[in-house]
PyMOL Python script that loads the backbone (N, CA, C, O; Angstrom):
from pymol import cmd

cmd.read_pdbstr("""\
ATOM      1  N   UNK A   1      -0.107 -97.014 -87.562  1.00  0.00           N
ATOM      2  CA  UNK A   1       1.177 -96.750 -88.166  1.00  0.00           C
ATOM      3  C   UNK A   1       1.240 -95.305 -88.681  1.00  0.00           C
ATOM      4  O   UNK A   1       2.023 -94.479 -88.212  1.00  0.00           O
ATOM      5  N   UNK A   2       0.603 -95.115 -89.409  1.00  0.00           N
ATOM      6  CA  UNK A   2       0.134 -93.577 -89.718  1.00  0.00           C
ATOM      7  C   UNK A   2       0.389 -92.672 -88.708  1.00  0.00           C
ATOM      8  O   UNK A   2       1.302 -91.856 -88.824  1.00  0.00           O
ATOM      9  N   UNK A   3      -0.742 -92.756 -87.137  1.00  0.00           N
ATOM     10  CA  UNK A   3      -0.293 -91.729 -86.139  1.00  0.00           C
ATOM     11  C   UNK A   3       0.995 -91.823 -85.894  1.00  0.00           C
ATOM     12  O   UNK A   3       1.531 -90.831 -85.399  1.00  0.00           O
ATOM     13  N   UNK A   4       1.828 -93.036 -86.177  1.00  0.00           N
ATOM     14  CA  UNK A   4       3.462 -93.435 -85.476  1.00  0.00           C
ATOM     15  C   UNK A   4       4.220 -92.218 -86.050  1.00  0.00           C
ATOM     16  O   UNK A   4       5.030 -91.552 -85.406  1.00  0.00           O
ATOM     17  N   UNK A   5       3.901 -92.025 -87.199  1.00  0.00           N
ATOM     18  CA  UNK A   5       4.457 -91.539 -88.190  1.00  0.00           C
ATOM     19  C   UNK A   5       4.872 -89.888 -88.106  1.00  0.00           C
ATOM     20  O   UNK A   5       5.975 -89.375 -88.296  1.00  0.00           O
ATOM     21  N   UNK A   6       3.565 -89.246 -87.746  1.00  0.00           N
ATOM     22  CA  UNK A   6       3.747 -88.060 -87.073  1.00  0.00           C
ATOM     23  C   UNK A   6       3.939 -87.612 -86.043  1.00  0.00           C
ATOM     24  O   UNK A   6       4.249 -86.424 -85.945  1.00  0.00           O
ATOM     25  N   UNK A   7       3.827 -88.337 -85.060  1.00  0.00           N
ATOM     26  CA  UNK A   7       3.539 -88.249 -83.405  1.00  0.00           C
ATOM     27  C   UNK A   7       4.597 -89.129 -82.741  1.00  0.00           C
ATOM     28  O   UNK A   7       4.303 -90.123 -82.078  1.00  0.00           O
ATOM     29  N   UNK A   8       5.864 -88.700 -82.962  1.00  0.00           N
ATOM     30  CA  UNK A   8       7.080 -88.910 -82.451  1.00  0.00           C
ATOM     31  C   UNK A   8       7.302 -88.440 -80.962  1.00  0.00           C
ATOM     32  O   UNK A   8       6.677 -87.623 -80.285  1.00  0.00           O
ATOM     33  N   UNK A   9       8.656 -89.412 -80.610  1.00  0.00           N
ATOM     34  CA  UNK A   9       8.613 -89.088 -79.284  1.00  0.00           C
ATOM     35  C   UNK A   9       9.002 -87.746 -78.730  1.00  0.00           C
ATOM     36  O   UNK A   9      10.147 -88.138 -78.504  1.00  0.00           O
ATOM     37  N   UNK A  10       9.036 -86.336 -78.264  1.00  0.00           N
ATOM     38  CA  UNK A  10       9.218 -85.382 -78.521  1.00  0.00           C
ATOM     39  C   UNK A  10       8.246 -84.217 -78.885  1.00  0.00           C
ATOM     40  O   UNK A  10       8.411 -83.056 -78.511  1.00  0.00           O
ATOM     41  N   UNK A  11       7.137 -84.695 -79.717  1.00  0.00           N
ATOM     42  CA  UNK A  11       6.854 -83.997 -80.632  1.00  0.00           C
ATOM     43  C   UNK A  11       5.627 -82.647 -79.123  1.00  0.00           C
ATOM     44  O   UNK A  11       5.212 -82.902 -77.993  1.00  0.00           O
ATOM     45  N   UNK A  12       5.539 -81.600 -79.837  1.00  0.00           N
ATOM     46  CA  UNK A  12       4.992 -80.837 -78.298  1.00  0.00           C
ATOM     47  C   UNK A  12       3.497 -80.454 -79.031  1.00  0.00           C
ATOM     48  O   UNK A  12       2.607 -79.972 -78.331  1.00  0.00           O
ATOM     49  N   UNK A  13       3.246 -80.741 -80.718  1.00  0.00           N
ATOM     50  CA  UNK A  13       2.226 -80.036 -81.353  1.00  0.00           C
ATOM     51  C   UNK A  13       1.111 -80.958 -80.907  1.00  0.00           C
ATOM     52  O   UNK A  13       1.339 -81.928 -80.184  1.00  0.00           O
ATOM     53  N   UNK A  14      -0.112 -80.643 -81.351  1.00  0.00           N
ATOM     54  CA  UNK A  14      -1.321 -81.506 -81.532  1.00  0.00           C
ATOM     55  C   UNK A  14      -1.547 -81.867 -82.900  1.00  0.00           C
ATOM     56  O   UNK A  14      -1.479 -81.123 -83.878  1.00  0.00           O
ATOM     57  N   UNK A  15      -1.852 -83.221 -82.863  1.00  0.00           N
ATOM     58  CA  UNK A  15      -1.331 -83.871 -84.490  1.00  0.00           C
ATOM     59  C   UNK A  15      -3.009 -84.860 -84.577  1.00  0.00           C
ATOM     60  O   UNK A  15      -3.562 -85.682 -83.847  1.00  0.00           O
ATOM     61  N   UNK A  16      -3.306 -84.240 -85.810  1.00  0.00           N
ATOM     62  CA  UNK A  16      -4.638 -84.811 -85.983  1.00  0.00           C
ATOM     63  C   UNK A  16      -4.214 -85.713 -87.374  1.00  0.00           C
ATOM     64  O   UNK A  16      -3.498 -85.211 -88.241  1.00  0.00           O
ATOM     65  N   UNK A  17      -4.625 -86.795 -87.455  1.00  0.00           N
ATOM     66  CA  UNK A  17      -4.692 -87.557 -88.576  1.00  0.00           C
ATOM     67  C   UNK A  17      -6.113 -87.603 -88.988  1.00  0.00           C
ATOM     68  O   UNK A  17      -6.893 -87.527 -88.039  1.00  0.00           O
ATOM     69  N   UNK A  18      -6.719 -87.723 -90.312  1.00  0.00           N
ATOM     70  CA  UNK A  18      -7.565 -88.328 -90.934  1.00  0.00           C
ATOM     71  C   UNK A  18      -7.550 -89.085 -91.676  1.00  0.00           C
ATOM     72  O   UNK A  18      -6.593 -88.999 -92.445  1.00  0.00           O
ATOM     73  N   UNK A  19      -8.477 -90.185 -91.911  1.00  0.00           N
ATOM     74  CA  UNK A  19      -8.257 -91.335 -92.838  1.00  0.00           C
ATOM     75  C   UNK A  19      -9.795 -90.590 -93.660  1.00  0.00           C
ATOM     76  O   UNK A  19     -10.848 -90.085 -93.271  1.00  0.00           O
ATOM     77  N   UNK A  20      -9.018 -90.954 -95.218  1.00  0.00           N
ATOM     78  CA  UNK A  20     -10.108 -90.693 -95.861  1.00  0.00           C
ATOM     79  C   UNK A  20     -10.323 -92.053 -96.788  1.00  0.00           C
ATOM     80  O   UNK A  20      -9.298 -92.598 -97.197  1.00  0.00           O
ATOM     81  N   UNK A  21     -11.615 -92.630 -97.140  1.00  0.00           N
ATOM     82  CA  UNK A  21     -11.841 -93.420 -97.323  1.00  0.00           C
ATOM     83  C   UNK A  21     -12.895 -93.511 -98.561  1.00  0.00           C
ATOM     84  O   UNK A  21     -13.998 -92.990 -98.392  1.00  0.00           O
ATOM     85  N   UNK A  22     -12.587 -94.185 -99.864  1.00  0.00           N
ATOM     86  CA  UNK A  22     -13.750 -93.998-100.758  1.00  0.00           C
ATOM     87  C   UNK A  22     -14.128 -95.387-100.918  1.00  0.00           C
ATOM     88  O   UNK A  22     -13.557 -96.476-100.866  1.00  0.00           O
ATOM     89  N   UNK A  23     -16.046 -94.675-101.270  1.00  0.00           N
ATOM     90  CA  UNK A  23     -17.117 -95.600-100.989  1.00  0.00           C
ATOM     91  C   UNK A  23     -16.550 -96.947-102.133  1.00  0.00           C
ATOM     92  O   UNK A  23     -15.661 -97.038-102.980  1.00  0.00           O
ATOM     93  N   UNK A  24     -17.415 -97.684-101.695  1.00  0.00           N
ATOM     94  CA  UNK A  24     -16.963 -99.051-102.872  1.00  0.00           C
ATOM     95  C   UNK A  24     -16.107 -99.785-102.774  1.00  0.00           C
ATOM     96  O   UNK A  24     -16.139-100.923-103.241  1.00  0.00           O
ATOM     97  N   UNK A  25     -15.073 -99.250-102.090  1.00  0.00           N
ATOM     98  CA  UNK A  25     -13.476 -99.691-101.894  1.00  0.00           C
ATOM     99  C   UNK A  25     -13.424-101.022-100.278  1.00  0.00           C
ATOM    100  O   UNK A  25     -14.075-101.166 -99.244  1.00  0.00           O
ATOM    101  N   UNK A  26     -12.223-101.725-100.959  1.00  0.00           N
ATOM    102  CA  UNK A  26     -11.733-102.699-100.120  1.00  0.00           C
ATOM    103  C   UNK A  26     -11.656-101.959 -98.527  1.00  0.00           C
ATOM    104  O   UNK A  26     -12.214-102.239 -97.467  1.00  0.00           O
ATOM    105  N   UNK A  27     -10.645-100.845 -98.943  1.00  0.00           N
ATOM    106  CA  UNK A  27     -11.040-100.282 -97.541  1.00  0.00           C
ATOM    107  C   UNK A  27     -11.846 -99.538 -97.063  1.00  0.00           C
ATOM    108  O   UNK A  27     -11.465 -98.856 -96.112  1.00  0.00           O
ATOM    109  N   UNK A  28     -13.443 -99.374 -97.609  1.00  0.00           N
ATOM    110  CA  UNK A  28     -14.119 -99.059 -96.796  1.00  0.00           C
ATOM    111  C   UNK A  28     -14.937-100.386 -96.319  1.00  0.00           C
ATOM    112  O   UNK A  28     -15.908-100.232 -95.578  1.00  0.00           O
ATOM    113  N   UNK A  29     -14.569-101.616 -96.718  1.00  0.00           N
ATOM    114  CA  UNK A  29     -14.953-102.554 -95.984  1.00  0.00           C
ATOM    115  C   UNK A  29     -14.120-103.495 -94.271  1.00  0.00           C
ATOM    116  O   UNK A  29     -14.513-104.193 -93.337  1.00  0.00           O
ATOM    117  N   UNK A  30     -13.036-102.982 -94.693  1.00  0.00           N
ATOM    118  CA  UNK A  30     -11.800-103.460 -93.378  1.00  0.00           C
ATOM    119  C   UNK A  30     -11.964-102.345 -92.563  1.00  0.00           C
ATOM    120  O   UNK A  30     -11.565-102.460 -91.404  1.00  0.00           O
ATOM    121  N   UNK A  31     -12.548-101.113 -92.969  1.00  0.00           N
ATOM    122  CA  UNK A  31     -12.713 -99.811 -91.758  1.00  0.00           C
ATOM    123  C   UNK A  31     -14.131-100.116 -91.398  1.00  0.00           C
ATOM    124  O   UNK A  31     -14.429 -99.576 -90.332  1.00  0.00           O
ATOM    125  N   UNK A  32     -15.202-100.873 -91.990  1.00  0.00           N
ATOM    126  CA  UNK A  32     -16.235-101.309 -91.526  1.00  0.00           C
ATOM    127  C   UNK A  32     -16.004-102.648 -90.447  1.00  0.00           C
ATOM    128  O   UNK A  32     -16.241-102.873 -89.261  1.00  0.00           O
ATOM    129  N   UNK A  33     -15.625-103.110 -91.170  1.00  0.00           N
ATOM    130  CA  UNK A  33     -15.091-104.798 -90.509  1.00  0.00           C
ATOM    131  C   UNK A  33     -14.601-104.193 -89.279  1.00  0.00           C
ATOM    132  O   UNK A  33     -15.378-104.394 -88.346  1.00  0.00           O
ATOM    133  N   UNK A  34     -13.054-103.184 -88.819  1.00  0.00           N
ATOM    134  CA  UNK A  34     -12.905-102.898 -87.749  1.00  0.00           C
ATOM    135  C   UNK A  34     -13.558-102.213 -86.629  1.00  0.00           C
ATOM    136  O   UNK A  34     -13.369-102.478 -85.442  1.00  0.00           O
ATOM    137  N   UNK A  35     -14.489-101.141 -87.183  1.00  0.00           N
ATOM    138  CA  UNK A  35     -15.419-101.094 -86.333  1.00  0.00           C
ATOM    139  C   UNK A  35     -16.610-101.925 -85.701  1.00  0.00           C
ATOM    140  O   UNK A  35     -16.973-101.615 -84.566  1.00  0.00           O
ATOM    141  N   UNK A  36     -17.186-102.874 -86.308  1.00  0.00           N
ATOM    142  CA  UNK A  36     -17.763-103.594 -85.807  1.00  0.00           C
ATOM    143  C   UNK A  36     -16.684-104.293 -84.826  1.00  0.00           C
ATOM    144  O   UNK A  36     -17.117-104.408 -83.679  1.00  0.00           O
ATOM    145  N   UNK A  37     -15.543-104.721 -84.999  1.00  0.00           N
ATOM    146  CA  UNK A  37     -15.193-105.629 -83.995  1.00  0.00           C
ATOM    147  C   UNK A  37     -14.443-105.074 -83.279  1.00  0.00           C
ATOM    148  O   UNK A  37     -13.702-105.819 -82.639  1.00  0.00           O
ATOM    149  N   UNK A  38     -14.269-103.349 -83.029  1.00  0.00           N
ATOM    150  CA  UNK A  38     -13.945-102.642 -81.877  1.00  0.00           C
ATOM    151  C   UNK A  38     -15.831-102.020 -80.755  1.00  0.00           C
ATOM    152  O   UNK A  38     -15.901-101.551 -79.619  1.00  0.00           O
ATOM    153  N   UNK A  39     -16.562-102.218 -81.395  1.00  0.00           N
ATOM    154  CA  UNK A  39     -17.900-102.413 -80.973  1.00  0.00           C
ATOM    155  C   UNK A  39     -17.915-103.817 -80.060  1.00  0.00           C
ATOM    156  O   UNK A  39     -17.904-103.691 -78.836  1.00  0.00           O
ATOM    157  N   UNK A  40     -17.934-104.832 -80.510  1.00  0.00           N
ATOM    158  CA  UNK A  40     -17.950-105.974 -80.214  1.00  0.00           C
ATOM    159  C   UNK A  40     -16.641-106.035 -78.793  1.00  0.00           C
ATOM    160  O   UNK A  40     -16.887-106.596 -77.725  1.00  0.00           O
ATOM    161  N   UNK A  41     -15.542-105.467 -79.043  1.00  0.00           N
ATOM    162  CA  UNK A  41     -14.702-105.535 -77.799  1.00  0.00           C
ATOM    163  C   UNK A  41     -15.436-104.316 -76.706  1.00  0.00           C
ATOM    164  O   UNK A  41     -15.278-104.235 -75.488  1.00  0.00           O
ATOM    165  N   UNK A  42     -15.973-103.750 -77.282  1.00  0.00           N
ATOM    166  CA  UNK A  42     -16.020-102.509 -76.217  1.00  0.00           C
ATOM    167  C   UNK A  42     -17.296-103.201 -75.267  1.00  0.00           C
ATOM    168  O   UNK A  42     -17.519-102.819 -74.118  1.00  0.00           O
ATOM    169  N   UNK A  43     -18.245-104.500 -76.096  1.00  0.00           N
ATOM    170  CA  UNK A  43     -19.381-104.792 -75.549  1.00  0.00           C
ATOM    171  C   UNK A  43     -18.712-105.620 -74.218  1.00  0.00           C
ATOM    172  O   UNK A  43     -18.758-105.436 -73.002  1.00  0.00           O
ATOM    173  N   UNK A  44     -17.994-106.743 -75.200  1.00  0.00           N
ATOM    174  CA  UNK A  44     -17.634-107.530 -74.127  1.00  0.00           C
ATOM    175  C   UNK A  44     -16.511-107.394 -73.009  1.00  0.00           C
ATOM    176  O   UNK A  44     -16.627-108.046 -71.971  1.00  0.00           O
ATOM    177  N   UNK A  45     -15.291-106.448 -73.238  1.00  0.00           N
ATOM    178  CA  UNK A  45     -15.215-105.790 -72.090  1.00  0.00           C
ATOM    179  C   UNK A  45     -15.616-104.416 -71.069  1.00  0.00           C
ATOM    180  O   UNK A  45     -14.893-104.031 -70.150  1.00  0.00           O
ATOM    181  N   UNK A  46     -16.829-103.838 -71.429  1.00  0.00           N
ATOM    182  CA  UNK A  46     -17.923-103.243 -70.747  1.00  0.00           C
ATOM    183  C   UNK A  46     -17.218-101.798 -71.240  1.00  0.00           C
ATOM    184  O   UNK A  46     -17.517-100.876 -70.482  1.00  0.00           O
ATOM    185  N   UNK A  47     -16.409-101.442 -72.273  1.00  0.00           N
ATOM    186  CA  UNK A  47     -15.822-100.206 -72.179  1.00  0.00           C
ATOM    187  C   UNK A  47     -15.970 -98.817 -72.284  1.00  0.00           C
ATOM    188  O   UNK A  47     -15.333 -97.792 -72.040  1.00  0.00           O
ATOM    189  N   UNK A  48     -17.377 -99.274 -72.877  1.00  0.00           N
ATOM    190  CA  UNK A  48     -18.574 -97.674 -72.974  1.00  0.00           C
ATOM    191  C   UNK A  48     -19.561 -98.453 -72.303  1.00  0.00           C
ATOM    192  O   UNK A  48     -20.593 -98.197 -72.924  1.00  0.00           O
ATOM    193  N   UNK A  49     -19.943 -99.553 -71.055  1.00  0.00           N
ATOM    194  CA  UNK A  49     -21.425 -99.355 -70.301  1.00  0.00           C
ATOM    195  C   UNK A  49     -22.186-100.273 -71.075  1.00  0.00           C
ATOM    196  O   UNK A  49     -23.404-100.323 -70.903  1.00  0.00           O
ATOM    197  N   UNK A  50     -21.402-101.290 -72.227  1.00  0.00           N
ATOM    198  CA  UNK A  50     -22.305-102.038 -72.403  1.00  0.00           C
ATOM    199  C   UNK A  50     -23.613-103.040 -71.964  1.00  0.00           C
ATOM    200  O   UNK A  50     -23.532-103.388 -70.786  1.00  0.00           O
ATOM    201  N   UNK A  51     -24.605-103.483 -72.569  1.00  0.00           N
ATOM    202  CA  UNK A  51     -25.260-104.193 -71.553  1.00  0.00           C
ATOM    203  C   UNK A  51     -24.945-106.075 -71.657  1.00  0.00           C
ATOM    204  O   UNK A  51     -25.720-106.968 -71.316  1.00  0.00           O
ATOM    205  N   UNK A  52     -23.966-106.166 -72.070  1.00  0.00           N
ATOM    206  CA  UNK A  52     -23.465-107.771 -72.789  1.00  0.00           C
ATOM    207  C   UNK A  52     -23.512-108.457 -71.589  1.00  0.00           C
ATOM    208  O   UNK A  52     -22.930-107.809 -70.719  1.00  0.00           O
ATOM    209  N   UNK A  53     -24.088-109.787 -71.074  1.00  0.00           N
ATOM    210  CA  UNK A  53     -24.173-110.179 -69.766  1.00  0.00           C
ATOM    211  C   UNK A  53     -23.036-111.417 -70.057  1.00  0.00           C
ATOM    212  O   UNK A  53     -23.160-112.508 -70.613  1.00  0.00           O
ATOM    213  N   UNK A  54     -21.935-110.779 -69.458  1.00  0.00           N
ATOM    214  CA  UNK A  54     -20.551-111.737 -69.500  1.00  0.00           C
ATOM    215  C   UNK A  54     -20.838-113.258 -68.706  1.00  0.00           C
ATOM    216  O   UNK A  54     -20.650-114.291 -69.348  1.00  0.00           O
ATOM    217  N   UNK A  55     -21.133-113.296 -67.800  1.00  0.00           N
ATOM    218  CA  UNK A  55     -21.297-114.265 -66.414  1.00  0.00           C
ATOM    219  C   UNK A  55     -22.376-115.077 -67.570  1.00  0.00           C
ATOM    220  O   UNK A  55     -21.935-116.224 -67.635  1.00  0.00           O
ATOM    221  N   UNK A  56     -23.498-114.967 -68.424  1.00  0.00           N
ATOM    222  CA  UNK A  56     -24.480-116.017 -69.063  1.00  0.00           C
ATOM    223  C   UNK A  56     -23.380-116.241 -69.895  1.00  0.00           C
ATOM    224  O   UNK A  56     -22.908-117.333 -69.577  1.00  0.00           O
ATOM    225  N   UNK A  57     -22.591-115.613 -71.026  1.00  0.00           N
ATOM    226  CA  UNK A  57     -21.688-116.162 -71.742  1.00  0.00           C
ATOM    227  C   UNK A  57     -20.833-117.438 -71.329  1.00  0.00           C
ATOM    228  O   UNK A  57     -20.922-118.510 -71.928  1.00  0.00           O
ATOM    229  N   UNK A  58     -19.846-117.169 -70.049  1.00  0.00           N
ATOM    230  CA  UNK A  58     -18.991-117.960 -69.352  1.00  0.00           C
ATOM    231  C   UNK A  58     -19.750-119.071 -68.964  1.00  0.00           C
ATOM    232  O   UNK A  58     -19.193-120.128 -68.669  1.00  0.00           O
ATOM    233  N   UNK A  59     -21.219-118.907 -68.929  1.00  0.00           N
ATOM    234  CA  UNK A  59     -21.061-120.025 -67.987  1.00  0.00           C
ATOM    235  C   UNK A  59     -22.068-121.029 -69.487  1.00  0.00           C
ATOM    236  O   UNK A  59     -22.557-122.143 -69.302  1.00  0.00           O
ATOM    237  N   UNK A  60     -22.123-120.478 -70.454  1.00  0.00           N
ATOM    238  CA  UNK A  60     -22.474-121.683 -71.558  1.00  0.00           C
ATOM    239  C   UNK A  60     -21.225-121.973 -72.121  1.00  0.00           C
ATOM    240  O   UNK A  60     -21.192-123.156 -72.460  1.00  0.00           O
ATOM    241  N   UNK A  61     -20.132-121.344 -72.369  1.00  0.00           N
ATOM    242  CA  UNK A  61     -19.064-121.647 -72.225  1.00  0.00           C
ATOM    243  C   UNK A  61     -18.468-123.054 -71.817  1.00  0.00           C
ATOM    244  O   UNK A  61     -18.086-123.999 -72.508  1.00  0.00           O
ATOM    245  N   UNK A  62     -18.502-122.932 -70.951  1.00  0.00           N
ATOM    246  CA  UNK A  62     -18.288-123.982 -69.641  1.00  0.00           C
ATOM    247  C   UNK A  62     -18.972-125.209 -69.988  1.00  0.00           C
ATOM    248  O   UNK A  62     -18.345-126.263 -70.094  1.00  0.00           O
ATOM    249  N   UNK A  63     -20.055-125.145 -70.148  1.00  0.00           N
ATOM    250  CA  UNK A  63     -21.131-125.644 -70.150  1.00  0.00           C
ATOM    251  C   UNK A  63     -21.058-127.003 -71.440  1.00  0.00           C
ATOM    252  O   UNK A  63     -21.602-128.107 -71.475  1.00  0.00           O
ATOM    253  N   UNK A  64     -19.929-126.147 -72.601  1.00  0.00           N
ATOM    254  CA  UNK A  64     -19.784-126.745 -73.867  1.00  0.00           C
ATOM    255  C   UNK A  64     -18.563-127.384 -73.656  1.00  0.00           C
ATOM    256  O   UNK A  64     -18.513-128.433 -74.299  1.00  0.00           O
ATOM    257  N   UNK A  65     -17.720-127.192 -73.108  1.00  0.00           N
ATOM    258  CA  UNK A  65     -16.652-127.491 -72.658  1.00  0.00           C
ATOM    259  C   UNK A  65     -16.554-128.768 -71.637  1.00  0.00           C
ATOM    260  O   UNK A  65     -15.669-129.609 -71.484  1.00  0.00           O
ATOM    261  N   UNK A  66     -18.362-128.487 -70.729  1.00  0.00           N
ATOM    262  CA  UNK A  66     -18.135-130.329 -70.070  1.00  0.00           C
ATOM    263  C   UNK A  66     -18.868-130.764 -70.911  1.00  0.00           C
ATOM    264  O   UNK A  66     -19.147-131.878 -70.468  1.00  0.00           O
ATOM    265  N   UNK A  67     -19.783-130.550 -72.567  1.00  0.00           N
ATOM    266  CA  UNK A  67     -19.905-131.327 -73.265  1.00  0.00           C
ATOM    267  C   UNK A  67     -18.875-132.468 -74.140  1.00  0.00           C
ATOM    268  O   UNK A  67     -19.026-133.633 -74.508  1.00  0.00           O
ATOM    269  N   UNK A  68     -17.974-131.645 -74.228  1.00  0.00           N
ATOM    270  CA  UNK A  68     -16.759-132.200 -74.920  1.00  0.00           C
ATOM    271  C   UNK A  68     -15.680-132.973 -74.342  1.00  0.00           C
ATOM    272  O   UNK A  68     -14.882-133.705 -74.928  1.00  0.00           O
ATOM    273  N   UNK A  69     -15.794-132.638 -72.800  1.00  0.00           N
ATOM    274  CA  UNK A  69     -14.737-133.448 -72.484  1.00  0.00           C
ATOM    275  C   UNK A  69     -15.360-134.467 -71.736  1.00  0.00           C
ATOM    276  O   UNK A  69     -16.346-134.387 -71.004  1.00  0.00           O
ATOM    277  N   UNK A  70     -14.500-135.648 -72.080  1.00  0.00           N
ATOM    278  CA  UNK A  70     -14.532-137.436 -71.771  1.00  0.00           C
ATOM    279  C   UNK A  70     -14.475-137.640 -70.414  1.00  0.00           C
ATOM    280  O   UNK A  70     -14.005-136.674 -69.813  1.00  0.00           O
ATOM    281  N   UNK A  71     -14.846-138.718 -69.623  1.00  0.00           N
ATOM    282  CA  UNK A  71     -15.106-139.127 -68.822  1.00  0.00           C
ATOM    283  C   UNK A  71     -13.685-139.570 -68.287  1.00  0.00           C
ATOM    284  O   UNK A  71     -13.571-139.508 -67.062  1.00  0.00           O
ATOM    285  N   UNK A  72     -12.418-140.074 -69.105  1.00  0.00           N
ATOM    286  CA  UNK A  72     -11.300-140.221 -69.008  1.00  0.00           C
ATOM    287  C   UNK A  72     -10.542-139.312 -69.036  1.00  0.00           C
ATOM    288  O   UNK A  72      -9.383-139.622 -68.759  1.00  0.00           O
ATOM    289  N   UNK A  73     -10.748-138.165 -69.291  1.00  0.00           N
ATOM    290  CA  UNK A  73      -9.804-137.024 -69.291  1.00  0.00           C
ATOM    291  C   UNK A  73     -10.058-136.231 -67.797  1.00  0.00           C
ATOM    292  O   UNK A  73      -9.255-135.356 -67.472  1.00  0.00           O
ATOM    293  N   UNK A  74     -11.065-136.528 -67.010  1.00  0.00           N
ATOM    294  CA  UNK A  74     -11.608-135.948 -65.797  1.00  0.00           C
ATOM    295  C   UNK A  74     -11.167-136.771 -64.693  1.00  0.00           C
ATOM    296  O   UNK A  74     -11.290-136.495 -63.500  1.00  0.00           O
ATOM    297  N   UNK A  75     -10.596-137.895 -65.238  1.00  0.00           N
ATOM    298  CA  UNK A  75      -9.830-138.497 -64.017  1.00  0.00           C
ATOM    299  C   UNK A  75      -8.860-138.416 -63.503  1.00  0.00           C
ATOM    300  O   UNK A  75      -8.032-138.766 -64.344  1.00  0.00           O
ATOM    301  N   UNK A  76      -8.231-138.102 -62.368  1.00  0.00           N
ATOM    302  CA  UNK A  76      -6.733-138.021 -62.108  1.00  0.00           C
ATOM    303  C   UNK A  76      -6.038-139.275 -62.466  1.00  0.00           C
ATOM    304  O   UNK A  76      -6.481-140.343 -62.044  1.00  0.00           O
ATOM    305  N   UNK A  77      -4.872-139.226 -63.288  1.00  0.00           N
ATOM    306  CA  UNK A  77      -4.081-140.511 -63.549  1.00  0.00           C
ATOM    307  C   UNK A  77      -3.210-140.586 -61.925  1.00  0.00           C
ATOM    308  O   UNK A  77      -3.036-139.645 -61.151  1.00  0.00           O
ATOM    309  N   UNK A  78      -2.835-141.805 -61.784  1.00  0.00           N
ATOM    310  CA  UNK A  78      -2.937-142.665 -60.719  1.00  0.00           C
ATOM    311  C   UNK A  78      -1.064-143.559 -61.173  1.00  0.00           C
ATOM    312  O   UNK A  78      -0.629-144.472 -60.472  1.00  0.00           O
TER     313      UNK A  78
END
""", "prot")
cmd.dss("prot")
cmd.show_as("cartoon", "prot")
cmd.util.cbc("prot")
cmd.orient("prot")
């Protein structure tokens, strides 16, 4: 929202934002929190070369998924 703010449609400059952030604070825990879970996306969709092995994920996945489902729900109704 911040970059929205300066970096209008039009605009021809180069527009640097900084977030400044003090220690101790709520938000230096939600700017922690978001980096870990822009880490965590970048793993699992490979976006810097991660080494996250997607295909073992999916397929325990799966795996939990024919734990859970019933023997009656796998039948075609008739």
């Amino acid at each position: 929202q911040a970059v929205d703010r300066v970096h209008r449609i039009g605009q021809k400059s180069t527009v640097f934002v900084y977030r400044m952030v003090t220690a101790g604070t709520i938000e230096e825990r939600i700017q922690a929190l978001q980096a870990s879970k822009k880490d965590l996306f970048n793993k699992v969709v490979g976006g810097l070369g991660g080494d996250f092995d997607l295909s073992r994920h999916f397929s325990s996945l799966h795996e939990l998924v024919q734990l859970t489902t019933t023997q009656e729900e796998t039948e075609p109704v008739v």
